[in-house]
KOLDOTI-219764 format. One line per field, with one value per atom (N, C-alpha, C): residue number from 1; x, y, z. Coordinates in steps of 0.2 Angstrom, whole numbers, padded with zeros to 4 digits, always signed. Each point is the difference from the previous one (the first is absolute). Example, Ala and Ser with C-alpha at 12.3 -4.5 7.8 and 13.67 -1.06 7.14 Angstrom:
<pts>
resi (1 1 1 2 2 2)
px (+0066 -0004 +0004 -0002 +0004 -0004)
py (-0028 +0006 +0006 +0005 +0006 +0005)
pz (+0039 +0000 +0000 -0004 +0001 +0003)
</pts>
This chain:
<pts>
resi (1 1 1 2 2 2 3 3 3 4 4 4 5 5 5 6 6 6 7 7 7 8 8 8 9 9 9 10 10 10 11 11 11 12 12 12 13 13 13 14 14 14 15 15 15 16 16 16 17 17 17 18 18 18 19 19 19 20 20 20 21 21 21 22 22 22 23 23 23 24 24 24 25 25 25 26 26 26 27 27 27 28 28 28 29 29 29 30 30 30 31 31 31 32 32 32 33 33 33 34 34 34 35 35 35 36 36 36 37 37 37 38 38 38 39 39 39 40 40 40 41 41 41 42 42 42 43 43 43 44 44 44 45 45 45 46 46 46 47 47 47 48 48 48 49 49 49 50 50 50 51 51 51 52 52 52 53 53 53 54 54 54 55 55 55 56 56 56 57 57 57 58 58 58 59 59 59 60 60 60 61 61 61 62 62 62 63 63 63 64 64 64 65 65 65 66 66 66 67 67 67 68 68 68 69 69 69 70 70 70 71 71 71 72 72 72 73 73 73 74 74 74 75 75 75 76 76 76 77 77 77 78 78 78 79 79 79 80 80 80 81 81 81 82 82 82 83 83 83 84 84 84 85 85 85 86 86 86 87 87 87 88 88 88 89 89 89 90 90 90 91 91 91 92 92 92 93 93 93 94 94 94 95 95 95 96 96 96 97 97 97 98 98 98 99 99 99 100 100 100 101 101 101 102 102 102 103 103 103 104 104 104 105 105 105 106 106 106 107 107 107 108 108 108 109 109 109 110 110 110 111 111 111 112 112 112 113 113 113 114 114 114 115 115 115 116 116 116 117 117 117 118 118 118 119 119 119 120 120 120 121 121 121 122 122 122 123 123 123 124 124 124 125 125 125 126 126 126 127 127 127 128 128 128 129 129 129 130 130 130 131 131 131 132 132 132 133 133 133 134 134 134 135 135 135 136 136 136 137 137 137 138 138 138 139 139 139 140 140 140 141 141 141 142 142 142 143 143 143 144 144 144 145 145 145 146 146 146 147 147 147 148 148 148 149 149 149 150 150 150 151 151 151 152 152 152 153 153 153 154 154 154 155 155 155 156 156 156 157 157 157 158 158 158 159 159 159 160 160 160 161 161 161 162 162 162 163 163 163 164 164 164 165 165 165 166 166 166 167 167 167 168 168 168 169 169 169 170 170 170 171 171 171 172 172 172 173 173 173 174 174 174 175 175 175 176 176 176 177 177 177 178 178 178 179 179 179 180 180 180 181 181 181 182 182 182 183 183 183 184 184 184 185 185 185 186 186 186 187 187 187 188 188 188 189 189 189 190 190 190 191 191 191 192 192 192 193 193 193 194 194 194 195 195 195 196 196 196 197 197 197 198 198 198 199 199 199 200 200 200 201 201 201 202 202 202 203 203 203 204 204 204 205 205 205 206 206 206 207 207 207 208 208 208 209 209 209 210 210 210 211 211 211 212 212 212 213 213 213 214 214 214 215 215 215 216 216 216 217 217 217 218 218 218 219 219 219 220 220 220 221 221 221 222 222 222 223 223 223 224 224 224 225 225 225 226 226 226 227 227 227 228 228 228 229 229 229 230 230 230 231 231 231 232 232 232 233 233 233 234 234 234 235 235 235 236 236 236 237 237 237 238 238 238 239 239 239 240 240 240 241 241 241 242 242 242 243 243 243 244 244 244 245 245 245 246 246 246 247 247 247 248 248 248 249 249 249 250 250 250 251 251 251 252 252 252 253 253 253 254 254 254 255 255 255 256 256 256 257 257 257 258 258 258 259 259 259 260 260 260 261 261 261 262 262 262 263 263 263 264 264 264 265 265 265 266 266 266 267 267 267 268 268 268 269 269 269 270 270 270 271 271 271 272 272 272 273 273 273 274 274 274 275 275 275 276 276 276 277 277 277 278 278 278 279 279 279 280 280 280 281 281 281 282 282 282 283 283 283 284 284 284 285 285 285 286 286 286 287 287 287 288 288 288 289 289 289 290 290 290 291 291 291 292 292 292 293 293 293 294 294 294 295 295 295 296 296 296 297 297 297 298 298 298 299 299 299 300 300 300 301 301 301)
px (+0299 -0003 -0007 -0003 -0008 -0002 +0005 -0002 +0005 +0002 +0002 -0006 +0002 -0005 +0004 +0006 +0001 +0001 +0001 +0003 +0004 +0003 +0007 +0004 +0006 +0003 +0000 -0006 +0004 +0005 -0001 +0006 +0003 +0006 +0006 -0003 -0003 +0002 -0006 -0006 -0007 +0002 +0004 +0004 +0002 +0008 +0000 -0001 -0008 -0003 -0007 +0001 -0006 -0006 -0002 -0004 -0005 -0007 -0004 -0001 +0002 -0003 -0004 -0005 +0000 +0001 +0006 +0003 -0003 +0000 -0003 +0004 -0006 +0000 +0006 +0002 +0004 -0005 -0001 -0005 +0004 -0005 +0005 -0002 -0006 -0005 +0006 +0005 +0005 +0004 +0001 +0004 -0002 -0006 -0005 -0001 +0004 -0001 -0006 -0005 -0006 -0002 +0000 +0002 +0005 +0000 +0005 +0003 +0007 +0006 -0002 -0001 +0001 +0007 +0000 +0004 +0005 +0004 +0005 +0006 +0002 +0007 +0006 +0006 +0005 -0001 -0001 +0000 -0005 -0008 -0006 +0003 +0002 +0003 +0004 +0004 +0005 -0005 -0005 -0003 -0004 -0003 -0004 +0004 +0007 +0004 +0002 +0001 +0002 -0004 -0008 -0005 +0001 +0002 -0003 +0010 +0003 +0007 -0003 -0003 -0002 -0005 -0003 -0004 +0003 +0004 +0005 +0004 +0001 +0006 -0005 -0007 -0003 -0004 -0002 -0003 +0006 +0006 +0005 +0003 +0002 +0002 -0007 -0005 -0004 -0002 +0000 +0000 +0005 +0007 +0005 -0003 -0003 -0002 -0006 -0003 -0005 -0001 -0005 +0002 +0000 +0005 -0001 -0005 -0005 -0007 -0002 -0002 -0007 +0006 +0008 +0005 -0002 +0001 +0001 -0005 -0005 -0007 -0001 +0002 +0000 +0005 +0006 +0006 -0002 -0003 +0000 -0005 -0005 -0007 +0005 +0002 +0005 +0004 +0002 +0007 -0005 -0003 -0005 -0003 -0004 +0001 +0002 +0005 +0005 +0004 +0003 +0000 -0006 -0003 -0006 -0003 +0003 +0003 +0006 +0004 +0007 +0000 -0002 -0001 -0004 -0007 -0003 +0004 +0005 +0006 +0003 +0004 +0003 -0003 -0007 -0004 -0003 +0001 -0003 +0004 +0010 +0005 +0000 +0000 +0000 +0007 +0002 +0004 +0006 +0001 +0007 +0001 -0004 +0002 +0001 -0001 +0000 +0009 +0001 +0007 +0004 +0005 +0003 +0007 +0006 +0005 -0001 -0002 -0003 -0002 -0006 -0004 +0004 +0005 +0005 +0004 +0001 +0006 -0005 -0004 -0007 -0001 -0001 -0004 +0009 +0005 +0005 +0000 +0001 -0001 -0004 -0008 -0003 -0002 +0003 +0002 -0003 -0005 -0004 +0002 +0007 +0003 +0000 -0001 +0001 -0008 -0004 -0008 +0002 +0000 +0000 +0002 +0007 +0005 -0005 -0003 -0004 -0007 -0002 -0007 +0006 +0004 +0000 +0004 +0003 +0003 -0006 -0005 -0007 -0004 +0002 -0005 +0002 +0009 +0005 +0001 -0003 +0003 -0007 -0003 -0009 +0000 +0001 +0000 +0005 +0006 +0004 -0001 -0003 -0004 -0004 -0003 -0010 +0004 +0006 +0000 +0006 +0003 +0005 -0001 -0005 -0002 -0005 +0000 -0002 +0000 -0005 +0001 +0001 +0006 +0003 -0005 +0000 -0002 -0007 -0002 -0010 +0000 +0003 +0002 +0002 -0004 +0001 +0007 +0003 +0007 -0002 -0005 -0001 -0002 -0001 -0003 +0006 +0005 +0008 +0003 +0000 +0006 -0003 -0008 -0002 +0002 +0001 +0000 +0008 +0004 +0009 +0000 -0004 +0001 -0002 -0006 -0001 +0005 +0002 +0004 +0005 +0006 +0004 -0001 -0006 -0001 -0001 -0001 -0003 +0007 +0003 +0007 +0005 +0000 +0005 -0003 -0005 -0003 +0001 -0001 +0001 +0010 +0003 +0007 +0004 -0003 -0001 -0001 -0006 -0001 +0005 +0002 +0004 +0010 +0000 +0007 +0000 -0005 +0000 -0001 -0003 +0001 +0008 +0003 +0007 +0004 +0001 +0004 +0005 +0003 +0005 -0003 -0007 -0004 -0004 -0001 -0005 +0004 +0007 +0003 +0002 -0001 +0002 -0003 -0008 -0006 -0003 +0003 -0005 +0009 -0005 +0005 +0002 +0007 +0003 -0008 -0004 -0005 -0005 -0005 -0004 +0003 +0005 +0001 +0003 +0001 +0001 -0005 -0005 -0005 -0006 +0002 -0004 +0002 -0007 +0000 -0006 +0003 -0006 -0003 -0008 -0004 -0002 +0002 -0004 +0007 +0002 +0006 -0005 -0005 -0003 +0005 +0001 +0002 +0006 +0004 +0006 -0001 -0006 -0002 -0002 -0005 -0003 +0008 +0006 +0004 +0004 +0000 +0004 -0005 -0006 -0005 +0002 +0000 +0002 +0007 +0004 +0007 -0002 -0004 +0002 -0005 -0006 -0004 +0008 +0004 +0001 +0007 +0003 +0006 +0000 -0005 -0003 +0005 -0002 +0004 +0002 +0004 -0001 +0005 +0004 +0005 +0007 +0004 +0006 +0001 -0003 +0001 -0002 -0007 -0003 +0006 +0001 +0004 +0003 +0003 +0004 -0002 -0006 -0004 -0006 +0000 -0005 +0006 +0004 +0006 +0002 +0000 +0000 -0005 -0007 -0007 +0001 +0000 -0002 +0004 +0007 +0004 +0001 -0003 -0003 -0004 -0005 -0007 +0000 +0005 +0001 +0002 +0002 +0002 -0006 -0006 -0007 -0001 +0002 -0002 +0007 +0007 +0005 -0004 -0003 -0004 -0007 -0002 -0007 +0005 +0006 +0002 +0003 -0001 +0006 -0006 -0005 -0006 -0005 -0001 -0007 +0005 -0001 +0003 -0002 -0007 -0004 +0006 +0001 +0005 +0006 +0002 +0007 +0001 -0005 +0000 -0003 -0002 -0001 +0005 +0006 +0005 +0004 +0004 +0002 -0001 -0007 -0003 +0001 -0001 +0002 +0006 +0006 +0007 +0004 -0004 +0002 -0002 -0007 -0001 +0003 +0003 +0004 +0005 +0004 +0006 +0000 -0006 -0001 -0001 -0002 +0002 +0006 +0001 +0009 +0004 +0000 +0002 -0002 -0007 -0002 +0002 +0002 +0005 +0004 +0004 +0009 +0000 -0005 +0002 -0001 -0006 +0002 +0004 +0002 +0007 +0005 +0000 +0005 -0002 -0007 +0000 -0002 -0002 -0002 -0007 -0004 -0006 -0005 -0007 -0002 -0002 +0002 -0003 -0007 -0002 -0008 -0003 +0000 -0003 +0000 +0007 +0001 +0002 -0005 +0003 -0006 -0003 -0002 +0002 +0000 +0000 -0008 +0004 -0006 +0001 -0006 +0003 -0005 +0001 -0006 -0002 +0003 -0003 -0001 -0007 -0004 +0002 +0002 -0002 -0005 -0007 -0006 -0001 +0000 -0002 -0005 -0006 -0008 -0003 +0003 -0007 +0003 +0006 +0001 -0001 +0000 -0002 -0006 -0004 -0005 +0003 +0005 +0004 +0001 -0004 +0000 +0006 +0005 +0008 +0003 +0000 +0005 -0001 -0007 +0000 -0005 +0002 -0004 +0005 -0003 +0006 +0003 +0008 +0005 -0002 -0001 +0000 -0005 -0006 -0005 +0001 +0006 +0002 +0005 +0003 +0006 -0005 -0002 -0004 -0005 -0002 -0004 +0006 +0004 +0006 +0004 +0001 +0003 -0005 -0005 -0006 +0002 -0001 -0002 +0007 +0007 +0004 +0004 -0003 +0000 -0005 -0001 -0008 +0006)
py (+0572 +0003 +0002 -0003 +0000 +0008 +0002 +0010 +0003 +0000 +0003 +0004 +0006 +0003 +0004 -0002 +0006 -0003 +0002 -0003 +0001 -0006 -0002 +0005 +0000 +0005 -0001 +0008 -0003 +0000 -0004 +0000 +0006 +0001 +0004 +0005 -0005 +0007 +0004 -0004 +0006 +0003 +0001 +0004 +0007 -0004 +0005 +0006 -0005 +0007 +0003 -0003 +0006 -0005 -0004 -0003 -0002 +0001 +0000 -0009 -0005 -0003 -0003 -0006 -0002 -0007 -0006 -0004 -0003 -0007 -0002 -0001 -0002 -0001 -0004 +0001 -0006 -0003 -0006 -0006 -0008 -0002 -0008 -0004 +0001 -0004 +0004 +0003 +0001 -0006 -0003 -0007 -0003 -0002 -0006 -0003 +0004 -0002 -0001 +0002 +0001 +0005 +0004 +0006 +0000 +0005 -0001 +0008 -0002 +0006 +0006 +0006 +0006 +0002 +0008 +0001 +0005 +0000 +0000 +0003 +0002 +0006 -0005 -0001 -0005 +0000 +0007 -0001 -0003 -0004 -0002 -0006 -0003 -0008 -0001 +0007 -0001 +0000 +0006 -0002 -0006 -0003 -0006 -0006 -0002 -0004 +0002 +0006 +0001 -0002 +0001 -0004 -0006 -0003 -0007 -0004 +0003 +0001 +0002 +0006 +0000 -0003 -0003 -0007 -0005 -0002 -0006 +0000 +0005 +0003 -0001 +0004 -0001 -0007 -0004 -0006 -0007 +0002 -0007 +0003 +0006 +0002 -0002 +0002 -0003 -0006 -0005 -0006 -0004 +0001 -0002 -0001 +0004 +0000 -0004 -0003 -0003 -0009 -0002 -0006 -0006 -0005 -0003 -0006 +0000 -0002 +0007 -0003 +0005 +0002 +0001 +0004 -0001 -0005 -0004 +0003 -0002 +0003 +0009 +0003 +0006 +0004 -0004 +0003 -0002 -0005 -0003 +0004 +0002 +0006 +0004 +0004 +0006 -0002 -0003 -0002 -0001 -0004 +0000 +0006 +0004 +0007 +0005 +0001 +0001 +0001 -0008 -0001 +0004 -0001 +0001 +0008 +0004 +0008 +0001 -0005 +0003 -0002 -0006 -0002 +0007 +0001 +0006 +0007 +0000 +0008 -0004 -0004 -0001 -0002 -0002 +0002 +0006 +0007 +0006 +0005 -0004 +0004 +0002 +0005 +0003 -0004 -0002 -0002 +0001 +0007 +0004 -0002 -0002 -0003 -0003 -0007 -0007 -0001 -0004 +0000 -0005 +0003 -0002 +0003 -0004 +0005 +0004 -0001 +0008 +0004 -0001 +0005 +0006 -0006 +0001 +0009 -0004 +0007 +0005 -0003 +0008 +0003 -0002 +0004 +0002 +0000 +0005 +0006 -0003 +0006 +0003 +0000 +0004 +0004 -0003 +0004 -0002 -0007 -0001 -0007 -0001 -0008 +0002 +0004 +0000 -0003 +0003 -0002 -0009 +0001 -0009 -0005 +0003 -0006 +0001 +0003 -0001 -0004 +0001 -0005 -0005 -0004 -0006 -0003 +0006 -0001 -0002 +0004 -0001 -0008 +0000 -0006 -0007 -0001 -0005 -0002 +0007 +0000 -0002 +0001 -0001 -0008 -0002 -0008 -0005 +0003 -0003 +0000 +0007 -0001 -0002 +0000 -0007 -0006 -0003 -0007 -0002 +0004 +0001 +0002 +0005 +0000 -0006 -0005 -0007 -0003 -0001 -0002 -0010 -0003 -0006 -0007 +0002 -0005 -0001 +0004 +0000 -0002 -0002 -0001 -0006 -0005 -0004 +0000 -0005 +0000 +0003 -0003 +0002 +0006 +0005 +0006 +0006 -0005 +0004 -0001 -0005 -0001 +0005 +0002 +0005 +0006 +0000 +0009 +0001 -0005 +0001 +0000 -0005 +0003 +0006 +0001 +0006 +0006 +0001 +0002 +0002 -0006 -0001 +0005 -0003 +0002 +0009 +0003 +0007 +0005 -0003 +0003 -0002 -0008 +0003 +0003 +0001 +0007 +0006 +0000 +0009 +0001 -0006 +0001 +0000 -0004 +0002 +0006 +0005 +0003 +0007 +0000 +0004 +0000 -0008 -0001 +0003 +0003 +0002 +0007 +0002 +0007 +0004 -0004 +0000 +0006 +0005 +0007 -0005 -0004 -0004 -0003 -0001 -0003 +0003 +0007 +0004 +0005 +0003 +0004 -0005 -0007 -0003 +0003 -0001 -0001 +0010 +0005 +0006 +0003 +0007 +0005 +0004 +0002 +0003 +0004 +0005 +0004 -0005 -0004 -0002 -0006 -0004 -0001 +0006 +0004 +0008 +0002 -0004 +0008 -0007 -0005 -0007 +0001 +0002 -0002 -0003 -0008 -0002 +0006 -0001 +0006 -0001 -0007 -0002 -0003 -0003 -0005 -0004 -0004 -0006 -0006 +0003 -0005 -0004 +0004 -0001 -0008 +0002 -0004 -0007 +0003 -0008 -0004 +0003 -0003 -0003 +0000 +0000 -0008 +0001 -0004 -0006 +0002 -0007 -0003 +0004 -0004 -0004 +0002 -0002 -0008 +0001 -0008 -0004 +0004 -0005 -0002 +0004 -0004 -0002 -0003 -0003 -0005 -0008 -0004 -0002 -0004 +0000 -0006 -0002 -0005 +0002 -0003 +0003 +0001 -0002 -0002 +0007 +0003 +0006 +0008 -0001 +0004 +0006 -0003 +0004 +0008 -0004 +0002 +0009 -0005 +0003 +0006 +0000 +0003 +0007 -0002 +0006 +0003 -0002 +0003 +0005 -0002 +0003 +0008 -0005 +0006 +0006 -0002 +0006 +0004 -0004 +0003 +0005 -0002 +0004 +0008 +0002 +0005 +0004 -0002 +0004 +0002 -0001 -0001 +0007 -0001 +0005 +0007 -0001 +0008 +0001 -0002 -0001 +0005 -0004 +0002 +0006 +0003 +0007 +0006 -0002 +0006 -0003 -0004 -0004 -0004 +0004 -0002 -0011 +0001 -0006 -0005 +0003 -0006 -0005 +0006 -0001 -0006 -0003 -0004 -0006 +0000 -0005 -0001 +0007 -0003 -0003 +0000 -0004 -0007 -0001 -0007 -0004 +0003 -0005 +0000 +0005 -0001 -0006 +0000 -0005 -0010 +0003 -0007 -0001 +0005 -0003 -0003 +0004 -0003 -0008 +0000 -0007 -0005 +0000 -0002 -0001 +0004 -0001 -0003 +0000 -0005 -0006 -0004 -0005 -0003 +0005 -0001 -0003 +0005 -0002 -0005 -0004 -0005 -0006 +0001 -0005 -0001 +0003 +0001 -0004 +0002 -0004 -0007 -0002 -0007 +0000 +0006 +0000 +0004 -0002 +0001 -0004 +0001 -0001 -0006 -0005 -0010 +0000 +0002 -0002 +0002 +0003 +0002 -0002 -0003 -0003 +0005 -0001 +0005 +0004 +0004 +0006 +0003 +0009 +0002 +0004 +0001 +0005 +0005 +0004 +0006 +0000 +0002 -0001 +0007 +0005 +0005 +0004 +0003 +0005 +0007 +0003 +0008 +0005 -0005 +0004 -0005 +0005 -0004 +0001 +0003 +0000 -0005 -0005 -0007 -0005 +0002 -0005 -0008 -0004 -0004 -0003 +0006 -0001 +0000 -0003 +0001 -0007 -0001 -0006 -0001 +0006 -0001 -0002 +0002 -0001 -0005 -0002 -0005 -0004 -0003 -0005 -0005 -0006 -0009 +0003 -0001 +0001 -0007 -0004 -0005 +0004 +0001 +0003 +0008 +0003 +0005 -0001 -0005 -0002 -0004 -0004 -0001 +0003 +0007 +0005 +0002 +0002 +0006 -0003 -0008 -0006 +0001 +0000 +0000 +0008 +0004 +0007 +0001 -0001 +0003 -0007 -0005 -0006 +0001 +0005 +0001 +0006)
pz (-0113 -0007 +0001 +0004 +0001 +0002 +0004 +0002 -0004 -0007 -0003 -0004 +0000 -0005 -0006 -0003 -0005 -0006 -0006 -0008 +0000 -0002 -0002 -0007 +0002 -0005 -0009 -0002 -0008 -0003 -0006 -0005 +0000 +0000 +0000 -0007 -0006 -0007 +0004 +0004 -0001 +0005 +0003 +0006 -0001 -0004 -0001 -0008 -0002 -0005 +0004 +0006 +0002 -0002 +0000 -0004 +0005 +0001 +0005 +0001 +0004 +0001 +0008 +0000 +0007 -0001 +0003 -0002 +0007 +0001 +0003 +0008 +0003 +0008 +0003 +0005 +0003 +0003 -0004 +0002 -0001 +0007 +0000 -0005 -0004 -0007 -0008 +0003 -0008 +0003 +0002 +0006 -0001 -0006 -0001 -0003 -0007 -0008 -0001 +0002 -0002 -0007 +0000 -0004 -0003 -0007 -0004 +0003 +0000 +0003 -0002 +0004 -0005 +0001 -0004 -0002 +0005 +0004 +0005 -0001 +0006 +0001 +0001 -0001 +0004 +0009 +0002 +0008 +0002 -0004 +0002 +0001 -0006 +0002 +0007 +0002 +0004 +0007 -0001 +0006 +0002 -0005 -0001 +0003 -0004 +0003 +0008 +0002 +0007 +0003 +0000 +0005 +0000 -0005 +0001 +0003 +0001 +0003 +0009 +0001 +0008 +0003 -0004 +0001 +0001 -0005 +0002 +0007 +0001 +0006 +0007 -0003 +0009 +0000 -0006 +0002 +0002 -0001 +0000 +0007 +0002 +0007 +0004 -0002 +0006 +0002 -0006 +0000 +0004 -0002 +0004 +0009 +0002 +0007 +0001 -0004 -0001 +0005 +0002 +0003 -0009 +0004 -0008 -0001 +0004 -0004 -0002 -0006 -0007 -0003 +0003 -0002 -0010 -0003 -0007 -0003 +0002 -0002 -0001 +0004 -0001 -0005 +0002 -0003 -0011 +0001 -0007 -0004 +0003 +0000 -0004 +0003 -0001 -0005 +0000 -0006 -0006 -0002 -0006 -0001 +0005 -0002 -0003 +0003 +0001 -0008 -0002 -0008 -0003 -0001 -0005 +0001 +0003 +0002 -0003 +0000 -0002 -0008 -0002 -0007 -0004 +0003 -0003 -0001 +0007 -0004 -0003 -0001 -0007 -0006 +0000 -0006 -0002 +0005 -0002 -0001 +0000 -0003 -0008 -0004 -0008 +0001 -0007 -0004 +0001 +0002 -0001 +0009 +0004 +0007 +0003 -0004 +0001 -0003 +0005 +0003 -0009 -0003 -0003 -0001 -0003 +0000 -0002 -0007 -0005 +0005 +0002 +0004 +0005 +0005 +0002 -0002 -0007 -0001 -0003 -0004 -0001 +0005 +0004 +0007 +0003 +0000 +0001 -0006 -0004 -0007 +0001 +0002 -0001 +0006 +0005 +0007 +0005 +0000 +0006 +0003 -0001 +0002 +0008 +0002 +0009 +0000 -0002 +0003 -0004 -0005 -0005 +0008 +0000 +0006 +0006 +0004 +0004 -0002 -0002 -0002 +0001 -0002 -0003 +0007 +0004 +0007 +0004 +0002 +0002 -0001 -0005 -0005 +0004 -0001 +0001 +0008 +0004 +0005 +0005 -0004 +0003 +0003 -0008 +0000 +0005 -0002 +0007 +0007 +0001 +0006 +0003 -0005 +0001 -0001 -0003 +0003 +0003 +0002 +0007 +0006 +0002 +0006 +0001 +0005 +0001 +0005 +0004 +0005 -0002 +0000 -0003 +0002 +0007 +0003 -0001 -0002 -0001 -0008 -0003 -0006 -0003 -0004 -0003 -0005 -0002 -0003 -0008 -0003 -0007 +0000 +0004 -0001 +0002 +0005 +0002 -0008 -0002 -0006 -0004 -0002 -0006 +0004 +0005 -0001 +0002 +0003 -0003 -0006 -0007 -0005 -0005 +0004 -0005 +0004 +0008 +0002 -0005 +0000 -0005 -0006 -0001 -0012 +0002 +0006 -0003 +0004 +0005 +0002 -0007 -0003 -0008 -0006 +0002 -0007 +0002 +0005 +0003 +0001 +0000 +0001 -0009 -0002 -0008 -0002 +0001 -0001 +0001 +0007 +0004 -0002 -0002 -0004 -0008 -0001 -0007 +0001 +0004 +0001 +0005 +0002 +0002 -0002 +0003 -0005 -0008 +0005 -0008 -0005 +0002 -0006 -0004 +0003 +0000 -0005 +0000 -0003 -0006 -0002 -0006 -0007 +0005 -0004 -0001 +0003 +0000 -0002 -0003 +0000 +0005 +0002 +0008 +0002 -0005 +0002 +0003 -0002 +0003 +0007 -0002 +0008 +0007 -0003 +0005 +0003 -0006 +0004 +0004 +0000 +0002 +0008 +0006 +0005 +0005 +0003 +0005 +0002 +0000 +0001 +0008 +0003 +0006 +0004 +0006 +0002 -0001 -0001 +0001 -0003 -0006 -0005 +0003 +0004 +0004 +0005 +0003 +0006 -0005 -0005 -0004 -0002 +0000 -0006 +0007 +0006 +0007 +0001 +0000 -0001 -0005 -0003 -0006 +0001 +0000 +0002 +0006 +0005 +0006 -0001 -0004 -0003 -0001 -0008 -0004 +0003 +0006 +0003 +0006 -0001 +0007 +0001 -0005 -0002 -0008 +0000 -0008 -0001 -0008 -0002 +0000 +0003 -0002 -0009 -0003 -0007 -0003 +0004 -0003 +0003 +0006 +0004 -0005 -0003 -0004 -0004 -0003 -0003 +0003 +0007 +0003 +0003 +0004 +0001 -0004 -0008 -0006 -0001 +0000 +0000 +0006 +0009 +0003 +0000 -0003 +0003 -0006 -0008 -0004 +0003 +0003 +0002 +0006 +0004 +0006 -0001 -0006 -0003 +0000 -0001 +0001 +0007 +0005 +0007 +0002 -0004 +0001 -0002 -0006 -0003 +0006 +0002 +0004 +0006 +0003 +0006 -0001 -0006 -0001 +0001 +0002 +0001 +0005 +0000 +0003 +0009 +0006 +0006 +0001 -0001 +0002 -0006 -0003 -0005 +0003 +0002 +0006 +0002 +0008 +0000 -0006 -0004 -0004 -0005 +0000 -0004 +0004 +0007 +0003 +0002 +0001 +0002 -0008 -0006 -0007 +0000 +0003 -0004 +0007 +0006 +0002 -0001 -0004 -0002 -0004 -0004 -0007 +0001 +0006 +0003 +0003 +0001 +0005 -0006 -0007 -0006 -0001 +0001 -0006 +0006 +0008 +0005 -0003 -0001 -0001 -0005 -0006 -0007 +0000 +0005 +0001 +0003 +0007 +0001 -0003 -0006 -0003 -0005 -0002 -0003 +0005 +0003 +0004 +0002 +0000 +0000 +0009 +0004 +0005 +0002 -0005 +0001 +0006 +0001 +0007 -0002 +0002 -0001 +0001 +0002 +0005 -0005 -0003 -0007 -0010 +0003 -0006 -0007 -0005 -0006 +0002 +0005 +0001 +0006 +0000 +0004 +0005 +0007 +0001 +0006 -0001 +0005 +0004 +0009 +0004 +0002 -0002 +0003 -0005 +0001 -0007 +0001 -0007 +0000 +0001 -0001 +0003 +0006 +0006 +0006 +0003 -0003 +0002 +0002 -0005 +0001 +0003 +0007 +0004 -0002 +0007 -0006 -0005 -0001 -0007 -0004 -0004 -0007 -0001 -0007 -0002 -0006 +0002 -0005 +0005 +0005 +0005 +0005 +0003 +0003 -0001 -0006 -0002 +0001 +0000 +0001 -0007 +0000 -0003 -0007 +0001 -0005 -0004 +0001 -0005 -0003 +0003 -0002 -0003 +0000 -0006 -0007 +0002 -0006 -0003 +0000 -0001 -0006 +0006 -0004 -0006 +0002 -0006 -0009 +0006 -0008 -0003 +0002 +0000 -0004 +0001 -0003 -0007 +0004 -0009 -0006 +0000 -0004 -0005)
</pts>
């Protein structure tokens, strides 16, 4: 962001009435909450969240290669950053952008639900990132369990999110006109939602299964629309419809009373659907007992 030099996009009405304006800079100091918000187009938020999404991306890849002395120290630097960037765009969203169901079906009706689902794709998928990619072992346990749970908290709001915009849920709530004319504007949202299954069905309770099983396999129904235009979907709808499947195996053999012993009332799965962060991934290979009681809190709540 430091060699950017252009302004960010106005509002859509002064657009399009011609309306002369000069809206402000792409500056890292609107990332500060220092200054009170001006006033902004939907694509300025989108571009705002995205830097601080390829910032996440090249500080946590390069990290990963880092020696694990000062590792802790640096990586923590950055994350408190980091937050308090990410907090400041979710404080300099207008009202009609800031994530609610309402908000939800307004911004289809009123035709911008493609940009809405990406801000909040970007937003969710930021955050999973900065406490997922991790080098473990440089890492103290109290600081592993916060970011499996905030992990956790921001893959089921963006999986909420995306189970509510599901075409079956989506055509309850809207008239056949406005879900027709409703489309992802970006595949991002595709990848955040592949992203979040792959947190929340890491491991979990036989008791919850059931539960998670119905959601997933609503939700995945978003990923079937993404794949009917958008190539890069494809695989992502595959890699969820097999994790589903590896579900509803887990199901049926506990129904049968042949579930995996060594685990007792949970299950778990060892291989992830995003495989970037090797073993950097504090879902997947973190000690199983601190992942089971993360996920026991997380879903008895």
């Amino acid at each position: 962001m430091e060699d950017t030099y252009v302004r960010l996009p106005c509002s859509d009405d002064m657009y399009e009435a011609s309306t002369p304006c000069e809206t402000t800079y792409f500056d890292e100091e609107l990332l500060r909450g220092r200054t009170p918000p001006p006033r902004l187009g939907h694509m300025a938020y989108l571009c705002l969240i995205s830097a601080i999404w390829g910032d996440i991306l090249t500080c946590t890849g390069r990290a990963a290669r880092r020696p694990t002395i000062g590792y802790e120290a640096q990586y923590e630097s950055f994350y408190a950053t980091t937050y308090e960037r990410l907090d400041a765009w979710h404080a300099m969203l207008p009202l009609s952008l800031q994530y609610s169901p309402q908000n939800l079906d307004n911004s289809i009706a009123e035709g911008f639900g493609g940009n809405f689902v990406s801000l909040h794709a970007l937003y969710h998928a930021a955050i999973i990132r900065l406490n997922r990619h991790v080098r473990i072992d440089a890492m103290p346990v109290e600081k592993i369990r916060r970011n499996l749970e905030r992990s956790l908290r921001h893959a089921s709001n963006y999986l909420s999110m995306m189970h509510s915009l599901a075409p079956a849920n989506r055509q309850q709530r809207h008239p056949p006109s406005a879900t027709s004319n409703f489309l992802f504007s970006t595949p991002f949202p595709g990848y955040a939602l592949m992203l979040s299954i792959d947190v929340l069905t890491s491991a979990g309770a036989f008791s919850t299964l059931p539960k998670l099983i119905d959601t997933v396999g609503a939700t995945i129904t978003c990923i079937d629309e993404l794949a009917s235009f958008w190539v890069s979907a494809r695989a992502q709808q595959k890699a969820v419809s097999n994790r589903l499947k590896h579900l509803t195996d887990f199901a049926a053999q506990e129904g049968q009373g042949a579930s995996n012993g060594s685990y007792g009332q949970f299950w778990k799965i060892n291989d992830c659907l995003e495989s970037a962060f090797g073993n950097n991934d504090v879902v997947y290979r973190v000690d199983e007992q601190l992942l089971f009681d993360v996920v026991a809190e997380f879903t008895g709540r």
